[in-house]
N, C-alpha and C positions, 0 to 999 in steps of 0.2 A: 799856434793858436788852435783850439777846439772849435771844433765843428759841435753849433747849437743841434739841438733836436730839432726836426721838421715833423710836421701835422699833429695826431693826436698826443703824441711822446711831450714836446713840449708843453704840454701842461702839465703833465705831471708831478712836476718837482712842487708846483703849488698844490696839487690834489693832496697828494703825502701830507704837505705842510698843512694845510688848511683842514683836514679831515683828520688826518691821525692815525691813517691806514695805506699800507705800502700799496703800491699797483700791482703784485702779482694778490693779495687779499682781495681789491677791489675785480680783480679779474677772476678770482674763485668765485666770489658770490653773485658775482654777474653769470658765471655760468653754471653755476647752483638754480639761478633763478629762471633758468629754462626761457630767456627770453630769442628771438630770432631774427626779428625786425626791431629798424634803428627808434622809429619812435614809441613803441609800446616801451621800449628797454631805456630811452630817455626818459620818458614820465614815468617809470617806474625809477629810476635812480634818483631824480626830482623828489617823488612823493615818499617812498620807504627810507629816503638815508639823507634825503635833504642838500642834495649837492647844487650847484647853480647849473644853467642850461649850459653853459660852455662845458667843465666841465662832464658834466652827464653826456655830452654829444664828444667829447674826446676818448673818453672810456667806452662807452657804446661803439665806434668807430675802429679802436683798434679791438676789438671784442668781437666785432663782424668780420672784418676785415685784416688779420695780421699781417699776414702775407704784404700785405699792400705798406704797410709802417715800418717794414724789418730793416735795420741798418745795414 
C-alpha cells in the first residue's frame, strides 16, 4: 500500500488536474512573484491565476515552507 501525500502535497494531484500546470511551474511563478508572506502570495494566486483558497494556501505553504512538506 502507498502512503497518500500529507499537508500541502496532497493537493496537488488536483491543482495539476484542475489548472493545467505541473507544481514545480506553479512553484517558479510563485517564486518569480517575489511574494514572502502567506497571505499577500494567497490573494495573489486567488486574483492573478484564479485558483480556489485551498488550493492557493497549499501552494503558498509549501513555497514558504519546504523544508517542513519534504517526504
Amino acid at each position: 500500500m502507498t502512503d497518500k501525500p500529507k499537508g500541502p502535497a496532497s493537493y496537488f494531484p488536483a491543482i495539476e488536474a484542475k489548472y493545467g500546470r505541473s507544481i514545480p511551474e506553479w512553484l517558479a511563478t510563485i517564486a518569480a512573484a517575489g511574494h514572502d508572506k502567506q497571505k499577500p502570495l494567497v490573494d495573489w494566486l486567488k486574483s492573478e491565476h484564479g485558483l480556489g483558497h485551498g488550493h492557493a494556501t497549499a501552494l503558498a505553504a509549501h513555497h514558504l515552507n519546504p523544508e517542513k512538506w519534504a517526504s
